[in-house]
mmCIF file as Biopython writes it, N, C-alpha, C and O atoms, coordinates in Angstrom:
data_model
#
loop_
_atom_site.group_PDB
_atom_site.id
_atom_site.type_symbol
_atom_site.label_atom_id
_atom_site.label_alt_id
_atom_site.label_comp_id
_atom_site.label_asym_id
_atom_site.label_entity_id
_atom_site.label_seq_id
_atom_site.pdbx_PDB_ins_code
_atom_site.Cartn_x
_atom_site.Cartn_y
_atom_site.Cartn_z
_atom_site.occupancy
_atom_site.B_iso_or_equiv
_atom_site.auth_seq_id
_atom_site.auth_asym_id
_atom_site.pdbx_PDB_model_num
ATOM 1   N N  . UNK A ? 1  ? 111.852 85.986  113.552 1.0 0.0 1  A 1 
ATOM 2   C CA . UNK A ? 1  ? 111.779 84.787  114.366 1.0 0.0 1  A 1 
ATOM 3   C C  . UNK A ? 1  ? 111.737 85.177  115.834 1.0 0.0 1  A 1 
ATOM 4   O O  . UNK A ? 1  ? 112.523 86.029  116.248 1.0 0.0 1  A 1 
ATOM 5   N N  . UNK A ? 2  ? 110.934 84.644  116.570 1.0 0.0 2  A 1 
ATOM 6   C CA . UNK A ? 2  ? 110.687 84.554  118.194 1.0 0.0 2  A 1 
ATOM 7   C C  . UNK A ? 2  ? 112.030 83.737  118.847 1.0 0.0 2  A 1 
ATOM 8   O O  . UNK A ? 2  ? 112.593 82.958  118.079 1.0 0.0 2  A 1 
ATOM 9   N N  . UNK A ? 3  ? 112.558 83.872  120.193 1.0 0.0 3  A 1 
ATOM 10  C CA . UNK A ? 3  ? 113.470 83.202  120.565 1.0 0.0 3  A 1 
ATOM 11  C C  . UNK A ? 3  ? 113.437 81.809  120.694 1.0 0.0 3  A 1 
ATOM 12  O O  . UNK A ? 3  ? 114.334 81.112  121.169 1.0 0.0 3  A 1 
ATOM 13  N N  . UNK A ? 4  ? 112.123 81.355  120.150 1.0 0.0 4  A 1 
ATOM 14  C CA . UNK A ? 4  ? 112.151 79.878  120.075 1.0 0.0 4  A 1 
ATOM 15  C C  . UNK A ? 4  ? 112.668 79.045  118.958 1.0 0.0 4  A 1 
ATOM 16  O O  . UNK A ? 4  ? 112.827 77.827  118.875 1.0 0.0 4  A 1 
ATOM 17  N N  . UNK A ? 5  ? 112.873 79.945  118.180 1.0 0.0 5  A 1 
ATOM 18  C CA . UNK A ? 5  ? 113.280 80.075  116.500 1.0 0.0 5  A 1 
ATOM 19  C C  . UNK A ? 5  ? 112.110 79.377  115.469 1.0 0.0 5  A 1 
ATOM 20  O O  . UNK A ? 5  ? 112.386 78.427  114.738 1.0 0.0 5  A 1 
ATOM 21  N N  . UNK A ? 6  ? 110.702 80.030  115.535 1.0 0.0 6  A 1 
ATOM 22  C CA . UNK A ? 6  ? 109.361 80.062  115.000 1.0 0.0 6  A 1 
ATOM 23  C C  . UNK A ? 6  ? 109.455 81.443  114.645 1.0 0.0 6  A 1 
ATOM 24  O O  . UNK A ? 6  ? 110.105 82.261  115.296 1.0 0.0 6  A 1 
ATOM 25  N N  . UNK A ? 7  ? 108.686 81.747  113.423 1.0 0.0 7  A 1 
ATOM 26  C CA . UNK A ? 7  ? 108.391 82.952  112.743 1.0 0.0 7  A 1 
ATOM 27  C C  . UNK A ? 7  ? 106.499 82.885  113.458 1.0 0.0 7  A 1 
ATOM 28  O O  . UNK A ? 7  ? 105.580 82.109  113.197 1.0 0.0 7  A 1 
ATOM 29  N N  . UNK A ? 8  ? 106.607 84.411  114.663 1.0 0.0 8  A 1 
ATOM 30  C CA . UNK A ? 8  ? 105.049 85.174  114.942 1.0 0.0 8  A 1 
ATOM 31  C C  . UNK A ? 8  ? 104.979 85.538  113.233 1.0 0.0 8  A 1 
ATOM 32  O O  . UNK A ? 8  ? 105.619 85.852  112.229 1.0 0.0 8  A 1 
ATOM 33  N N  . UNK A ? 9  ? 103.147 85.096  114.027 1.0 0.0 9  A 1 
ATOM 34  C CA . UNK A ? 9  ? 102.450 85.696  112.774 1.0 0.0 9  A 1 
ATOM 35  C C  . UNK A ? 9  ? 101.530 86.842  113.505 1.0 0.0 9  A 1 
ATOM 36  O O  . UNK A ? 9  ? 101.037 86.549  114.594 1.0 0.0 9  A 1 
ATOM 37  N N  . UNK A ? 10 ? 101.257 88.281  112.879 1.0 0.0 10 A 1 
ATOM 38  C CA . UNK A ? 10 ? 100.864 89.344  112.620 1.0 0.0 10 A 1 
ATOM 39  C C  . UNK A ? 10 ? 99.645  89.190  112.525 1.0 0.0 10 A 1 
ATOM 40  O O  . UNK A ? 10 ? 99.213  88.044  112.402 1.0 0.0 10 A 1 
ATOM 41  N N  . UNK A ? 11 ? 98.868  90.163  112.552 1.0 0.0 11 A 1 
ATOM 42  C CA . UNK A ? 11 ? 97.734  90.309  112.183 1.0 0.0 11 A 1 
ATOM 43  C C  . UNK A ? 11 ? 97.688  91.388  110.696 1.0 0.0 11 A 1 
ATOM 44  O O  . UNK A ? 11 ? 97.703  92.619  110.663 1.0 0.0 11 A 1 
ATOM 45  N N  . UNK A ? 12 ? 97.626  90.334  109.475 1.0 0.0 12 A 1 
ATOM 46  C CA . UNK A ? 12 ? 97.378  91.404  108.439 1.0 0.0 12 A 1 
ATOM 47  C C  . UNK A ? 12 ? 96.377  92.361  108.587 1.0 0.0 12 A 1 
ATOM 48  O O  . UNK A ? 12 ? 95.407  92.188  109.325 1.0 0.0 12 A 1 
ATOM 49  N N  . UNK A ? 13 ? 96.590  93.494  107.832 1.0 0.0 13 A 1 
ATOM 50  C CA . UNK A ? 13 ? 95.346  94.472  107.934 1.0 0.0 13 A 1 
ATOM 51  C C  . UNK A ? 13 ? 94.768  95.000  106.420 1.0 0.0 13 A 1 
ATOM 52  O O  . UNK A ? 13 ? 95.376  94.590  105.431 1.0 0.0 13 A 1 
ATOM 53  N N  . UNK A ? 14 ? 93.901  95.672  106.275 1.0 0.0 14 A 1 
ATOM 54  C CA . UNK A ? 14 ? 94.261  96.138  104.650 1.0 0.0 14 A 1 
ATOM 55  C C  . UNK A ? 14 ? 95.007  97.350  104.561 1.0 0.0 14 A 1 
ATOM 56  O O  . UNK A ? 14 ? 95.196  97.735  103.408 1.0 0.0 14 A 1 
ATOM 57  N N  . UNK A ? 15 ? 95.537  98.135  105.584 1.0 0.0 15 A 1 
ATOM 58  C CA . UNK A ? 15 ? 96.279  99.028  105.253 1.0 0.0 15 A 1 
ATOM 59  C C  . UNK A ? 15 ? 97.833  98.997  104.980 1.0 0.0 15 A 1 
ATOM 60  O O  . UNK A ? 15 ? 98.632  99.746  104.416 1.0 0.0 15 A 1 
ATOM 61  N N  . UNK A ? 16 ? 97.908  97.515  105.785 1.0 0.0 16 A 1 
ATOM 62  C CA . UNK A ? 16 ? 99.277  96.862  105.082 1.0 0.0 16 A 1 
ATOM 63  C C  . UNK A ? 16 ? 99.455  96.245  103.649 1.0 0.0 16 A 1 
ATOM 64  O O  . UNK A ? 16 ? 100.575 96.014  103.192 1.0 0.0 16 A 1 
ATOM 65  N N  . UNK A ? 17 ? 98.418  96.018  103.037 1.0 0.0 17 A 1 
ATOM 66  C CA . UNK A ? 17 ? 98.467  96.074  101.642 1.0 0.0 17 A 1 
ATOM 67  C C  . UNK A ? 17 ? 98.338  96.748  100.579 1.0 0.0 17 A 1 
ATOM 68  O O  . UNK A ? 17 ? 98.943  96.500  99.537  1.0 0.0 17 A 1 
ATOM 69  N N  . UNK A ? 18 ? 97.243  98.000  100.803 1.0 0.0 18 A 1 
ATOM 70  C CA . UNK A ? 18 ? 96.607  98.378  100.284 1.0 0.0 18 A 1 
ATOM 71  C C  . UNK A ? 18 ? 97.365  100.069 99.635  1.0 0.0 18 A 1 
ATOM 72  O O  . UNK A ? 18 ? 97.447  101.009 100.425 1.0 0.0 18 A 1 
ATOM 73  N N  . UNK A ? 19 ? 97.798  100.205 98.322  1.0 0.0 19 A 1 
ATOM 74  C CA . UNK A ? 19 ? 98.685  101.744 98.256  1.0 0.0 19 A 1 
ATOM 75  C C  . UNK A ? 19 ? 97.554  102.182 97.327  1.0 0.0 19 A 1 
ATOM 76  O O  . UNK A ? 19 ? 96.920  101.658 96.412  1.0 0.0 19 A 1 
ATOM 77  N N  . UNK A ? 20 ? 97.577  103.877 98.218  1.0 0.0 20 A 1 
ATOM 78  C CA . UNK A ? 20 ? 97.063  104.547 97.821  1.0 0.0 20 A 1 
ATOM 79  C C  . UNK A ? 20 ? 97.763  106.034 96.735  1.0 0.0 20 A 1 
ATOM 80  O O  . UNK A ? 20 ? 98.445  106.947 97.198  1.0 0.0 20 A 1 
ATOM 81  N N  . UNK A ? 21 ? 97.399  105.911 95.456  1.0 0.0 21 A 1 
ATOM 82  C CA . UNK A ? 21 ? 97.723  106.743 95.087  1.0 0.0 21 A 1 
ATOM 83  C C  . UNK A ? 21 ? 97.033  108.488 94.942  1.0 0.0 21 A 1 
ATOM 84  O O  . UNK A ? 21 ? 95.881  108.787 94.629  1.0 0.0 21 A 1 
ATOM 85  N N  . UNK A ? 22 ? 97.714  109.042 95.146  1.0 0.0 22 A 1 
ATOM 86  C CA . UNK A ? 22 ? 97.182  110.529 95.047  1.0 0.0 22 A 1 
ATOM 87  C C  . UNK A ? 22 ? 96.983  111.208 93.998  1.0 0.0 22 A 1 
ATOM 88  O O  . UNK A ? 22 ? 97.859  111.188 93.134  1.0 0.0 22 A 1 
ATOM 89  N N  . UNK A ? 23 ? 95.976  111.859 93.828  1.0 0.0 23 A 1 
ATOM 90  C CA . UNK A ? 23 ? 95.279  112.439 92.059  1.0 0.0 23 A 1 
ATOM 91  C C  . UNK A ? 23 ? 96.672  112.400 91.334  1.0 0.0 23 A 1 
ATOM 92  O O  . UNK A ? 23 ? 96.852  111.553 90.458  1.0 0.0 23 A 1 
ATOM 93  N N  . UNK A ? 24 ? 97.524  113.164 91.622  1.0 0.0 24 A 1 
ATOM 94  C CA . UNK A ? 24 ? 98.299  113.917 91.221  1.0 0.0 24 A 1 
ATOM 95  C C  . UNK A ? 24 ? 99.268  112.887 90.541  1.0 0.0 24 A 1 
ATOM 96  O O  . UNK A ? 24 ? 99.853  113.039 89.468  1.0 0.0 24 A 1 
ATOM 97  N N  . UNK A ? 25 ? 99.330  111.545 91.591  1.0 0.0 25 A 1 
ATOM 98  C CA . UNK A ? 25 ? 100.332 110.688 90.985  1.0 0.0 25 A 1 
ATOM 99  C C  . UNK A ? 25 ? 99.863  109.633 90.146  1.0 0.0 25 A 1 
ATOM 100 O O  . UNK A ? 25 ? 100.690 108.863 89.657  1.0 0.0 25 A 1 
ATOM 101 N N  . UNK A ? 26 ? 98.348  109.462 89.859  1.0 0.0 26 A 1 
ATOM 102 C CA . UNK A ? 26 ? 97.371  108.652 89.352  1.0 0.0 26 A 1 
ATOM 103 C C  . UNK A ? 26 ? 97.467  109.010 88.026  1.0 0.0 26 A 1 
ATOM 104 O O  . UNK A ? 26 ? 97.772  108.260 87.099  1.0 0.0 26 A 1 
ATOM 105 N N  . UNK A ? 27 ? 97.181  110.241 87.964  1.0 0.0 27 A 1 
ATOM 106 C CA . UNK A ? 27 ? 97.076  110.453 86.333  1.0 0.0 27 A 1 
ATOM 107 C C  . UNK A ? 27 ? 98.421  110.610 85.467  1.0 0.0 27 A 1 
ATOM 108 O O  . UNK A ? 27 ? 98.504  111.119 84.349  1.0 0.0 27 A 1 
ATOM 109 N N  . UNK A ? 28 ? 99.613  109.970 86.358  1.0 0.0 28 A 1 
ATOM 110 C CA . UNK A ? 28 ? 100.958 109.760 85.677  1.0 0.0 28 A 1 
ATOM 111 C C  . UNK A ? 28 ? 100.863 108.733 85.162  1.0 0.0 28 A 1 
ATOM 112 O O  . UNK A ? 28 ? 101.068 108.641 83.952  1.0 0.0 28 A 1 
ATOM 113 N N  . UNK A ? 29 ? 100.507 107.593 85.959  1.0 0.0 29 A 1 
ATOM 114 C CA . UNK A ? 29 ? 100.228 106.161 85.487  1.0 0.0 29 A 1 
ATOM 115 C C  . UNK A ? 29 ? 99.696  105.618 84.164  1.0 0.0 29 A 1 
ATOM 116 O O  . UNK A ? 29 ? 98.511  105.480 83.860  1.0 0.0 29 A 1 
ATOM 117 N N  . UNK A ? 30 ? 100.803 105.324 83.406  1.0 0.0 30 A 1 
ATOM 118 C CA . UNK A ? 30 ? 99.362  104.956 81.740  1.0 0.0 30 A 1 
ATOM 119 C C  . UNK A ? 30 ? 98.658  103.330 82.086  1.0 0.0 30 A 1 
ATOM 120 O O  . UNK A ? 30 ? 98.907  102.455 82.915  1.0 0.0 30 A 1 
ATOM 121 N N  . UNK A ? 31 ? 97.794  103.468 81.110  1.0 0.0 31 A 1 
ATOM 122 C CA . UNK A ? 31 ? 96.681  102.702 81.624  1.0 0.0 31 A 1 
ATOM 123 C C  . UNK A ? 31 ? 97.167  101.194 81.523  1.0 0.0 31 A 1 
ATOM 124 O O  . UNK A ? 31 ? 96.215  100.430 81.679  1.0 0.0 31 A 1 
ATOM 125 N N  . UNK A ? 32 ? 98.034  100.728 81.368  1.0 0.0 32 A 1 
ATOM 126 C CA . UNK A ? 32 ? 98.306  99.356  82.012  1.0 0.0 32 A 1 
ATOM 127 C C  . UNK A ? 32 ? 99.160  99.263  83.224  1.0 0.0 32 A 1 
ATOM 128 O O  . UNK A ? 32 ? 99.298  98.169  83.773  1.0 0.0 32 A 1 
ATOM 129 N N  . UNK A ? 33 ? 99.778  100.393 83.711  1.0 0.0 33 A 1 
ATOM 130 C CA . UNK A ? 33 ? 99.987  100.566 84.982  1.0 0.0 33 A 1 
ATOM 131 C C  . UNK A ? 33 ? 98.416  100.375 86.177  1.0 0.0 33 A 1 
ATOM 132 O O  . UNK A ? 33 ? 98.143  99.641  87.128  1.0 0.0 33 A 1 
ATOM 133 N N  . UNK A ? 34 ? 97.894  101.209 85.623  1.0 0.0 34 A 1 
ATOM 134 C CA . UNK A ? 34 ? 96.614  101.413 86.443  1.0 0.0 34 A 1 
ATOM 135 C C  . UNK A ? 34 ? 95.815  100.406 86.489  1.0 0.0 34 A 1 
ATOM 136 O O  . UNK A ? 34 ? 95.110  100.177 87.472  1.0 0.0 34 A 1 
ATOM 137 N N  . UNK A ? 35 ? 95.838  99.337  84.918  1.0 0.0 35 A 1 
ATOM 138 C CA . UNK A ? 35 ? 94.717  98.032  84.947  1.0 0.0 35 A 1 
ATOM 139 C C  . UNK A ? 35 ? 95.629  96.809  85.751  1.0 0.0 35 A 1 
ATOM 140 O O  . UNK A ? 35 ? 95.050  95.748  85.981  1.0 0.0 35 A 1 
ATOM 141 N N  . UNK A ? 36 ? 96.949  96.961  86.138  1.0 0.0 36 A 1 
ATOM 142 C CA . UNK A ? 36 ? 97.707  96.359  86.649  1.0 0.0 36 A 1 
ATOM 143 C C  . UNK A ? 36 ? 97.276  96.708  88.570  1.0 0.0 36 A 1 
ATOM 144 O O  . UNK A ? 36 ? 96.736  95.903  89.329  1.0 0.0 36 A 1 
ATOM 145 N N  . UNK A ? 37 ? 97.661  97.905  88.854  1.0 0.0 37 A 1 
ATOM 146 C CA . UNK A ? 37 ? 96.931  98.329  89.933  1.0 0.0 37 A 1 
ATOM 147 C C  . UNK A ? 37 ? 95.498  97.940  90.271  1.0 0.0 37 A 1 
ATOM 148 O O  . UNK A ? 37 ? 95.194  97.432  91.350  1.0 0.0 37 A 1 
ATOM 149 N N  . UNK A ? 38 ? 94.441  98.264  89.078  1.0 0.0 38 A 1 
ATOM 150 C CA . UNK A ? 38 ? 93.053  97.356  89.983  1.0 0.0 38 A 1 
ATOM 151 C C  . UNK A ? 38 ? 93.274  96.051  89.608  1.0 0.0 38 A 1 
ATOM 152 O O  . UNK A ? 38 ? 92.789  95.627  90.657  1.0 0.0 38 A 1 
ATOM 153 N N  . UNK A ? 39 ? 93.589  95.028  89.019  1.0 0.0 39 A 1 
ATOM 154 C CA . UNK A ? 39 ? 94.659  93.759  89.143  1.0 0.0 39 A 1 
ATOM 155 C C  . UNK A ? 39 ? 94.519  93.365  90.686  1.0 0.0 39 A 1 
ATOM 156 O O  . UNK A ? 39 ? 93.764  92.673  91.369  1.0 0.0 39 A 1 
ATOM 157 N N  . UNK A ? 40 ? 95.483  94.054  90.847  1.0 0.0 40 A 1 
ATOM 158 C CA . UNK A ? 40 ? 96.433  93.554  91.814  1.0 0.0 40 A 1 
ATOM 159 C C  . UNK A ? 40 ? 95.479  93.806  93.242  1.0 0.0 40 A 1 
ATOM 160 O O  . UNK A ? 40 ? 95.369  92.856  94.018  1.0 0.0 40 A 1 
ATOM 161 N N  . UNK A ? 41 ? 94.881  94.953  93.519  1.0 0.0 41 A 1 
ATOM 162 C CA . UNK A ? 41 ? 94.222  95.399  94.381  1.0 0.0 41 A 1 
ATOM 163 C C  . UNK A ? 41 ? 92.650  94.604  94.407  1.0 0.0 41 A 1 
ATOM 164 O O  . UNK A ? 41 ? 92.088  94.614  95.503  1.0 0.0 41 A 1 
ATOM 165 N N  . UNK A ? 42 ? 91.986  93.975  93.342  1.0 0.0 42 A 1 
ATOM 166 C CA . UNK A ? 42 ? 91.108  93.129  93.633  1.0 0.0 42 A 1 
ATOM 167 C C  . UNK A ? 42 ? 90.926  91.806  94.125  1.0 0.0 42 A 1 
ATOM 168 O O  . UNK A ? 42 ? 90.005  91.200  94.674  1.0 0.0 42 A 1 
ATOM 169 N N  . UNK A ? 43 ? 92.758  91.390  93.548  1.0 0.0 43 A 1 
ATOM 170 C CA . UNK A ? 43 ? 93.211  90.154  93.969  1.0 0.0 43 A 1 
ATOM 171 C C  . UNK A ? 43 ? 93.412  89.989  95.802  1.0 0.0 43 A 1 
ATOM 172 O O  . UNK A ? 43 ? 93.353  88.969  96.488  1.0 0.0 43 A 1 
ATOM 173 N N  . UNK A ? 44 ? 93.665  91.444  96.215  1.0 0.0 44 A 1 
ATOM 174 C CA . UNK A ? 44 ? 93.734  91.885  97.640  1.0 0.0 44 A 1 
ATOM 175 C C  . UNK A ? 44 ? 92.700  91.501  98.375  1.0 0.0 44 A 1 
ATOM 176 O O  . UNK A ? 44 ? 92.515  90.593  99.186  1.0 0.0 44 A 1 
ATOM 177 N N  . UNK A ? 45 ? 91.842  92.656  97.788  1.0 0.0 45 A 1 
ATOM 178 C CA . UNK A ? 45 ? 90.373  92.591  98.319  1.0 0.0 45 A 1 
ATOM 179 C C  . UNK A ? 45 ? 89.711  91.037  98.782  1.0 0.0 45 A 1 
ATOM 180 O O  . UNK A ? 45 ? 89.227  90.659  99.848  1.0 0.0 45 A 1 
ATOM 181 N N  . UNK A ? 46 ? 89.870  90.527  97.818  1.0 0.0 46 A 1 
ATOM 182 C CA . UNK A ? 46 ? 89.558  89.339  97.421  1.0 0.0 46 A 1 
ATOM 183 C C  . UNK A ? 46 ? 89.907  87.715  98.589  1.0 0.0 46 A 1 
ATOM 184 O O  . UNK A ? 46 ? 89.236  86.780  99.026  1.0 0.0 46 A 1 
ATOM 185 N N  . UNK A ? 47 ? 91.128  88.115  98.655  1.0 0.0 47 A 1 
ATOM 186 C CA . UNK A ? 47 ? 92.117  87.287  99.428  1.0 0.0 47 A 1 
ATOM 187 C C  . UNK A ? 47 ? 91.415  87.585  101.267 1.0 0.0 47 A 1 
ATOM 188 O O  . UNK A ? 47 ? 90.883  86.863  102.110 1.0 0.0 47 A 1 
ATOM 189 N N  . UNK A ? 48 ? 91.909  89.426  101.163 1.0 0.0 48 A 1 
ATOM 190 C CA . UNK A ? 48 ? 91.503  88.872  102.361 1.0 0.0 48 A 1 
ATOM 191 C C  . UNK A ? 48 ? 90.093  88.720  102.727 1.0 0.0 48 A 1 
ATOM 192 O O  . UNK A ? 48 ? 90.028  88.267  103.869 1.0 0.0 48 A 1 
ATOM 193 N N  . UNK A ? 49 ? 88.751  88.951  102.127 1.0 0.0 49 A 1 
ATOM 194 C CA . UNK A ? 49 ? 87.500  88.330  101.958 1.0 0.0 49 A 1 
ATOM 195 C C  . UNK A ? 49 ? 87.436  87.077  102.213 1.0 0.0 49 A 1 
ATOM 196 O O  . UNK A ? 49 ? 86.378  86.541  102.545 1.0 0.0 49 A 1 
ATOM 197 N N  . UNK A ? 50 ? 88.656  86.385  102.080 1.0 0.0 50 A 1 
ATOM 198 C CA . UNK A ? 50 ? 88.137  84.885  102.091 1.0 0.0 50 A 1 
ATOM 199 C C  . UNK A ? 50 ? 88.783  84.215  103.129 1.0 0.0 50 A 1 
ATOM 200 O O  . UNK A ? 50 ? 88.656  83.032  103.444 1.0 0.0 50 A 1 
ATOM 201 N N  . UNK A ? 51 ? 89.663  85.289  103.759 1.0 0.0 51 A 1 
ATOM 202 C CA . UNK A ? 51 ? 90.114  84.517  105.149 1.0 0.0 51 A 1 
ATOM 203 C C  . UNK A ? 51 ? 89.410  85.681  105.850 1.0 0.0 51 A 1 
ATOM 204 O O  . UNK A ? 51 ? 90.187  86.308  106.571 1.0 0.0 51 A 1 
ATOM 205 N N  . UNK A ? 52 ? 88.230  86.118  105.840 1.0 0.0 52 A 1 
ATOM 206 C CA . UNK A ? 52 ? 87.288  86.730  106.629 1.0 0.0 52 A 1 
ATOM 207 C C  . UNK A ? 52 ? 87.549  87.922  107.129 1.0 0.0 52 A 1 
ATOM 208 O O  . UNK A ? 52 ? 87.254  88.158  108.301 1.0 0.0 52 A 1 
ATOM 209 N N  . UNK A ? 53 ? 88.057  88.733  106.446 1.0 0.0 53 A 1 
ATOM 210 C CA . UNK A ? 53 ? 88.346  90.257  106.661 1.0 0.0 53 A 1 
ATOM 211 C C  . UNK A ? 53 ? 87.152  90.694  106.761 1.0 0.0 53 A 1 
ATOM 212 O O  . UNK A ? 53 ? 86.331  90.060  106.098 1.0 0.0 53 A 1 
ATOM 213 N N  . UNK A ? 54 ? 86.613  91.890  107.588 1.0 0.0 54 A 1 
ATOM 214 C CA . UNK A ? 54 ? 85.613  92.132  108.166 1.0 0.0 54 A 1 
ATOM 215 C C  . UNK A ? 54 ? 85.045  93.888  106.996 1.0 0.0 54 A 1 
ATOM 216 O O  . UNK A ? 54 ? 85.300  94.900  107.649 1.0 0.0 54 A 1 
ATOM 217 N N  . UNK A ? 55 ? 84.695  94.071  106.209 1.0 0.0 55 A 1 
ATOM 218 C CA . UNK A ? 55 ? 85.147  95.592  105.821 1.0 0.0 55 A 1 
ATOM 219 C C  . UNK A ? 55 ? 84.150  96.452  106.578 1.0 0.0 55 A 1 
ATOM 220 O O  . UNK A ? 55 ? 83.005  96.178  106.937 1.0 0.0 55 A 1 
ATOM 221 N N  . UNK A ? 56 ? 84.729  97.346  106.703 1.0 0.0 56 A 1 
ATOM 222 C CA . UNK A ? 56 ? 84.311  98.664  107.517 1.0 0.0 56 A 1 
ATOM 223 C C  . UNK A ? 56 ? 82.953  99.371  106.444 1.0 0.0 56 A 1 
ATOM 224 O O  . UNK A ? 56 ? 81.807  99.819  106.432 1.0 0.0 56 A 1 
ATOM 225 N N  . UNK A ? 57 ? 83.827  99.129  105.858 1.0 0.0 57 A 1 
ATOM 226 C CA . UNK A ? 57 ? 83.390  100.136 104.222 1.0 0.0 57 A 1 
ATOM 227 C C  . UNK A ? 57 ? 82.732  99.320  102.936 1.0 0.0 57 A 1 
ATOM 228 O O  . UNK A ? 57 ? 82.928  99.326  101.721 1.0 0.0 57 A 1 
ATOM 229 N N  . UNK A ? 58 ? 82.027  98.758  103.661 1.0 0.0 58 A 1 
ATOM 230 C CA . UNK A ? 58 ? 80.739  97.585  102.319 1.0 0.0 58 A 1 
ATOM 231 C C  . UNK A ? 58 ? 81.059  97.977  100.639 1.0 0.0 58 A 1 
ATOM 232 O O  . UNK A ? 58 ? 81.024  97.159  99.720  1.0 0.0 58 A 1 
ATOM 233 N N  . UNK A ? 59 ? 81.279  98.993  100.552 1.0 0.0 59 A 1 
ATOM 234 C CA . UNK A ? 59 ? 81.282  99.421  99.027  1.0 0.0 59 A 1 
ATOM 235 C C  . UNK A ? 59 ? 82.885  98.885  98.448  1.0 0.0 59 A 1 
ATOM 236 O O  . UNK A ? 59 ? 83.316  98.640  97.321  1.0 0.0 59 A 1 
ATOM 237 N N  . UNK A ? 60 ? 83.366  98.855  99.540  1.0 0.0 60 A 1 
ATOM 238 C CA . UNK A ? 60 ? 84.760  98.287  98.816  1.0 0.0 60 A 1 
ATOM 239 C C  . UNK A ? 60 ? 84.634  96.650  98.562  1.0 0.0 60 A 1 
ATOM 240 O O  . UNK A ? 60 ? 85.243  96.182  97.600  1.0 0.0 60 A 1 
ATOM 241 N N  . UNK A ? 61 ? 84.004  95.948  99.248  1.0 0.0 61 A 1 
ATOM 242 C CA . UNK A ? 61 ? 83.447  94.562  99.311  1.0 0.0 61 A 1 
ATOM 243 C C  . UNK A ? 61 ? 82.614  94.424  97.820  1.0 0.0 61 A 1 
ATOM 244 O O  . UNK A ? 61 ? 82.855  93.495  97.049  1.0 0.0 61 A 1 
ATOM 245 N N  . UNK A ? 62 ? 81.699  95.381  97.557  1.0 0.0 62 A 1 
ATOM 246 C CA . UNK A ? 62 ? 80.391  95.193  96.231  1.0 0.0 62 A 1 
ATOM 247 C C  . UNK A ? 62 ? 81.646  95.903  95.236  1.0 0.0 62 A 1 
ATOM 248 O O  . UNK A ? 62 ? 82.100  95.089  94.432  1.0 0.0 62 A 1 
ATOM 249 N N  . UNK A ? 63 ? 82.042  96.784  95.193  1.0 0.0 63 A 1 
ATOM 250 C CA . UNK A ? 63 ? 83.067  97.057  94.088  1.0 0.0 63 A 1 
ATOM 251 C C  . UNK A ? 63 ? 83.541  95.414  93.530  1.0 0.0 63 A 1 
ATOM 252 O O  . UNK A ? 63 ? 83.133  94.640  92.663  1.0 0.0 63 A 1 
ATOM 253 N N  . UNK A ? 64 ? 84.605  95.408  94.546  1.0 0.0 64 A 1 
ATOM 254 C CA . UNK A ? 64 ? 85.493  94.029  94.344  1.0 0.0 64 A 1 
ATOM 255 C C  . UNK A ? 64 ? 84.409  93.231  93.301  1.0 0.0 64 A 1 
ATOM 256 O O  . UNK A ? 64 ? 84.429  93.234  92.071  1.0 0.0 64 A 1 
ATOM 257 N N  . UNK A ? 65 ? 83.327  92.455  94.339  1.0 0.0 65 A 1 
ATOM 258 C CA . UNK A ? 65 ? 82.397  91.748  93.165  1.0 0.0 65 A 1 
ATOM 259 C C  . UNK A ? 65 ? 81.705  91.874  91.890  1.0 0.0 65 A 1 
ATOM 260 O O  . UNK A ? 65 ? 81.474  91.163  90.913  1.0 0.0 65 A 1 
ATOM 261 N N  . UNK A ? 66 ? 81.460  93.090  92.294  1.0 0.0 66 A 1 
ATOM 262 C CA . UNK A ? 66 ? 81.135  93.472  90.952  1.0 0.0 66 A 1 
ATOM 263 C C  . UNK A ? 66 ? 82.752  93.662  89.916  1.0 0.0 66 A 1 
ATOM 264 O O  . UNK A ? 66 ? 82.633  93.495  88.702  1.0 0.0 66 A 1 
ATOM 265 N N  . UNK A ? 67 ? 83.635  93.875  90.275  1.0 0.0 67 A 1 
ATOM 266 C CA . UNK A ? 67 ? 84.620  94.429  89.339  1.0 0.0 67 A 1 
ATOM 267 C C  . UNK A ? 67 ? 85.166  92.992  88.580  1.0 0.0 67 A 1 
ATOM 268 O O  . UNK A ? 67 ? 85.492  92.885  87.398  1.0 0.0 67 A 1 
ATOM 269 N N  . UNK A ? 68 ? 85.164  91.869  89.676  1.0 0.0 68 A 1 
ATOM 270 C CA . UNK A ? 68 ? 85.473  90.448  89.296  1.0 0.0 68 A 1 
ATOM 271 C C  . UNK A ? 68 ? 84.351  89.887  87.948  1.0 0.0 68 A 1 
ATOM 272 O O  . UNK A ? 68 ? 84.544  89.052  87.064  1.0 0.0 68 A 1 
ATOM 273 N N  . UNK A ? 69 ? 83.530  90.477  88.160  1.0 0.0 69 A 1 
ATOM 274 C CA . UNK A ? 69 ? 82.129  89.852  87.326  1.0 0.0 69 A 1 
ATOM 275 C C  . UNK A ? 69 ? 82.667  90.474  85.632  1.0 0.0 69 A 1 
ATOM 276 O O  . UNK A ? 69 ? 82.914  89.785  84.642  1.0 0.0 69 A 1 
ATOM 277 N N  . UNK A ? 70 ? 82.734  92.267  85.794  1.0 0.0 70 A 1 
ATOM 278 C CA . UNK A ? 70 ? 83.162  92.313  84.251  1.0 0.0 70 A 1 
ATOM 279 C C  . UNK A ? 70 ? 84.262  92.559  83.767  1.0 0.0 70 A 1 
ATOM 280 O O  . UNK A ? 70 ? 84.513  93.202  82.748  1.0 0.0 70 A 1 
ATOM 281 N N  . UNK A ? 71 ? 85.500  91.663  85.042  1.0 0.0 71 A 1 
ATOM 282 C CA . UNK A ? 71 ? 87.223  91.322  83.981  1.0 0.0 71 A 1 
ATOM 283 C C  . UNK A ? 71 ? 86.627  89.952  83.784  1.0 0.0 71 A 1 
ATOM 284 O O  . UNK A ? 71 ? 87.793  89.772  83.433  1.0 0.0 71 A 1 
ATOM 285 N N  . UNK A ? 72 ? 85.971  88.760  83.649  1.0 0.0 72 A 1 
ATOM 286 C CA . UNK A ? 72 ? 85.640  88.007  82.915  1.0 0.0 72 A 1 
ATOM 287 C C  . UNK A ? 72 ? 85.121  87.610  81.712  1.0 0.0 72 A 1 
ATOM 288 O O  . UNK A ? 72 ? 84.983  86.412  81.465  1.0 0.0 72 A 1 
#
């Protein structure tokens, strides 16, 4: 809360959402950990796409869509 007693709002980013796992700790994960992880991480993608996140990196944008197309 600000001293006016209002909660600032931030500027989300995707690196505030976004965990990255490392080879090493990836292939610990059994696979409903991991289908839980792209889950959760498309739902990300996704979200902030639609309050107009800008991506740097286009392929993470066509992933997302495409990945939405065949969990249906």
């Amino acid at each position: 809360m600000d001293e006016h007693g209002s909660h600032s709002m931030d500027v989300l980013t995707y690196d505030d959402v976004h965990i990255n796992f490392p080879q090493e700790e990836w292939v610990l994960l059994n696979p409903s950990q991991k289908s839980l992880y792209r889950d959760v991480m498309l739902d990300t993608y996704s979200n902030l796409t639609d309050i107009g996140y800008k991506w740097e990196n286009h392929n993470i944008e066509e992933h997302c869509q495409t990945s939405r197309i065949h969990r249906r």
